[in-house]
C-alpha positions as CSV (number, residue, x, y, z in Angstrom):
1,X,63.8,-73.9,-3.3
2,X,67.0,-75.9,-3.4
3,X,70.5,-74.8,-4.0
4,X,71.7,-75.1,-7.0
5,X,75.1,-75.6,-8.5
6,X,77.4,-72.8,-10.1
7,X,77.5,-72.1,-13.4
8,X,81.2,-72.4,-13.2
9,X,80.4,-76.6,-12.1
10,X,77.7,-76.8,-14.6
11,X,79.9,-75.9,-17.3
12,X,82.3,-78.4,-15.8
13,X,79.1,-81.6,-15.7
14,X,78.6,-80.2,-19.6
15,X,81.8,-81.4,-21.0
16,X,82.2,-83.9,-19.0
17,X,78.8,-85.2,-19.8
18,X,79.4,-84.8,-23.7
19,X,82.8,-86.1,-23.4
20,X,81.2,-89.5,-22.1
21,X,78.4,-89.2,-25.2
22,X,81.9,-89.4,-27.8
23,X,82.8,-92.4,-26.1
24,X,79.5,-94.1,-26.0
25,X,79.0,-92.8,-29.8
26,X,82.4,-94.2,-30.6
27,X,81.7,-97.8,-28.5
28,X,78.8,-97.8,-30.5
29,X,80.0,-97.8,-34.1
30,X,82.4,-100.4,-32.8
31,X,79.1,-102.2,-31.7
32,X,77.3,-101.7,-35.0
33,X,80.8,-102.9,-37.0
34,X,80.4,-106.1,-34.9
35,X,76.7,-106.2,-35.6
36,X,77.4,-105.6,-39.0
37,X,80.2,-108.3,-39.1
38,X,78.2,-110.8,-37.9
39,X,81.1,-112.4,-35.7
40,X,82.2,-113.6,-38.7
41,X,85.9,-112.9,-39.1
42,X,86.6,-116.0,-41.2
43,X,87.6,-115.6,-44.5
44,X,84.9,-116.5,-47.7
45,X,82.6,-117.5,-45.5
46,X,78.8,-116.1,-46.1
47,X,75.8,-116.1,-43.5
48,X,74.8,-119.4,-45.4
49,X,77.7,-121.2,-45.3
50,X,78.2,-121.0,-41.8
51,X,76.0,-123.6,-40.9
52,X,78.7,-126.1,-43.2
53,X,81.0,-125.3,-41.4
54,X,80.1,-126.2,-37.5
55,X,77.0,-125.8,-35.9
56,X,78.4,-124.9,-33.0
57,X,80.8,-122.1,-34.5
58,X,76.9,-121.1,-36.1
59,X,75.9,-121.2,-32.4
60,X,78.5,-119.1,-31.1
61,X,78.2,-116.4,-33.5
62,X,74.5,-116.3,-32.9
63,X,75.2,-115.5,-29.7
64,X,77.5,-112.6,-30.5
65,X,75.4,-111.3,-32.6
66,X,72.6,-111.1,-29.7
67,X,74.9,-110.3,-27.2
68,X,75.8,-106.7,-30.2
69,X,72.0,-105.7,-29.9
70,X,71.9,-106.1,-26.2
71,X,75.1,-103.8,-26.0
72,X,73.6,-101.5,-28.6
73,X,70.1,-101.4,-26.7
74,X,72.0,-100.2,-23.3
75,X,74.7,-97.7,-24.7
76,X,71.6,-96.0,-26.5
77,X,69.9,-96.1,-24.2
78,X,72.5,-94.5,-21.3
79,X,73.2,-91.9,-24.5
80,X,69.4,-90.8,-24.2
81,X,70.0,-90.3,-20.5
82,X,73.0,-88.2,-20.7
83,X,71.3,-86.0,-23.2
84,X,68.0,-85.7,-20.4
85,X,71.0,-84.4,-18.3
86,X,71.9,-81.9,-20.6
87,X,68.2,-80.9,-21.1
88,X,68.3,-80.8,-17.2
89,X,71.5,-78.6,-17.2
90,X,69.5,-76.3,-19.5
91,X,66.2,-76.2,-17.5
92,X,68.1,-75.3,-14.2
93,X,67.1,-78.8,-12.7
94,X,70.6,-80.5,-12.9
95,X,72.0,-81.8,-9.8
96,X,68.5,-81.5,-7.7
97,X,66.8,-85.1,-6.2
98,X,63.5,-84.9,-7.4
99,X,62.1,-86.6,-4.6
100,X,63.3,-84.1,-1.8
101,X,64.6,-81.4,-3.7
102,X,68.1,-81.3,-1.9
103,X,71.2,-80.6,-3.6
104,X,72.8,-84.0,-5.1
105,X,76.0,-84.6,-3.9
106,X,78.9,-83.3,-6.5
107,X,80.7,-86.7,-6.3
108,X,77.7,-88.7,-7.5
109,X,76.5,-86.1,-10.2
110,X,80.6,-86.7,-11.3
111,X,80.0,-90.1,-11.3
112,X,76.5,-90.4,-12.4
113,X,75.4,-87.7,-14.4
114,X,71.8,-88.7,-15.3
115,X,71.2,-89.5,-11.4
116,X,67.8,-87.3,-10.4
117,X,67.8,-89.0,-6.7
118,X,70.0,-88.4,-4.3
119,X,71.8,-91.4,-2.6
120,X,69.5,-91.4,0.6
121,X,65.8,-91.3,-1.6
122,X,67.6,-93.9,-4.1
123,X,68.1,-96.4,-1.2
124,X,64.8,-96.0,0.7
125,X,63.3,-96.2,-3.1
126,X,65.3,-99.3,-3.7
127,X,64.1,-100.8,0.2
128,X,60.6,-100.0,-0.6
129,X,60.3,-101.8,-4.2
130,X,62.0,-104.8,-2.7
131,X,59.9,-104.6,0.8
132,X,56.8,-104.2,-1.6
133,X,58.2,-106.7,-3.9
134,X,57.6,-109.5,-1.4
135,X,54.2,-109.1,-1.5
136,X,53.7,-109.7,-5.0
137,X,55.6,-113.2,-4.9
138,X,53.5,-115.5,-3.9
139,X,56.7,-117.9,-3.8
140,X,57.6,-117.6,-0.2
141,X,54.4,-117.1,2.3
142,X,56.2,-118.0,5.5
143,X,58.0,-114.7,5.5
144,X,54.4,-113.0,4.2
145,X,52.9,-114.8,7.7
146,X,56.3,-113.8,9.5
147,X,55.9,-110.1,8.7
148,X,52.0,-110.0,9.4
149,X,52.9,-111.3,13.0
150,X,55.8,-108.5,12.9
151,X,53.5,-105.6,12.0
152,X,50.8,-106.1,14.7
């Protein structure tokens, strides 16, 4: 079985851990005021008269507007991730790789708290999915018939 780390540290990765969910909560009502906004900071103007206005103003907040839901879409989704670490703080799992059950470094659980792979098992993950991935793409078959000749 792996180490594990103290309580003392745990306690530690749980407020720091719900200390970054406040901000993310906060950035995200500032998200959803944009959202609700509409990028539209200009006086009398409804979501109908934009388009008499300019199109390209129309355009622009548009784009604001989708660039709000993408923001929204990642900050919840990073808030769901810190709460898994929490869950994993509570289950005795925190801090473990799940791929070779060593300890996860203390400076990468600081500064990654919903990591579940150590740095090492992250990379050769990260090597393999790309080494794989050139297999899949059928976009470059001189370096397929380059690494056939390499294997044998």
């Amino acid at each position: 079985m792996a180490k594990k780390y103290s309580k003392e540290k745990l306690k530690k990765f749980r407020i720091s851990i719900k200390k970054r969910m406040e901000e993310i909560a906060e950035d995200m009502g500032d998200i959803h005021d944009g959202i609700l906004d509409n990028g539209n900071n200009r006086e009398g103007l409804s979501q109908e008269s934009v388009f008499s206005v300019h199109m390209a103003d129309a355009g622009t907040d548009s784009f604001e507007q989708e660039k709000n839901y993408i923001l929204m879409g990642r900050e919840s989704d990073y808030y769901k991730n810190l709460e898994i670490a929490l869950d994993r703080i509570d289950n005795g799992i925190f801090g473990i790789c799940k791929i070779c059950s060593n300890l996860i470094p203390e400076e990468r659980m600081t500064e990654v708290p919903n990591a579940t792979k150590c740095v090492s098992c992250k990379e050769k993950e990260k090597l393999n999915t790309e080494y794989f991935g050139l297999y899949e793409r059928e976009e470059y078959p001189e370096e397929d018939d380059f690494l056939f000749k390499r294997a044998r």
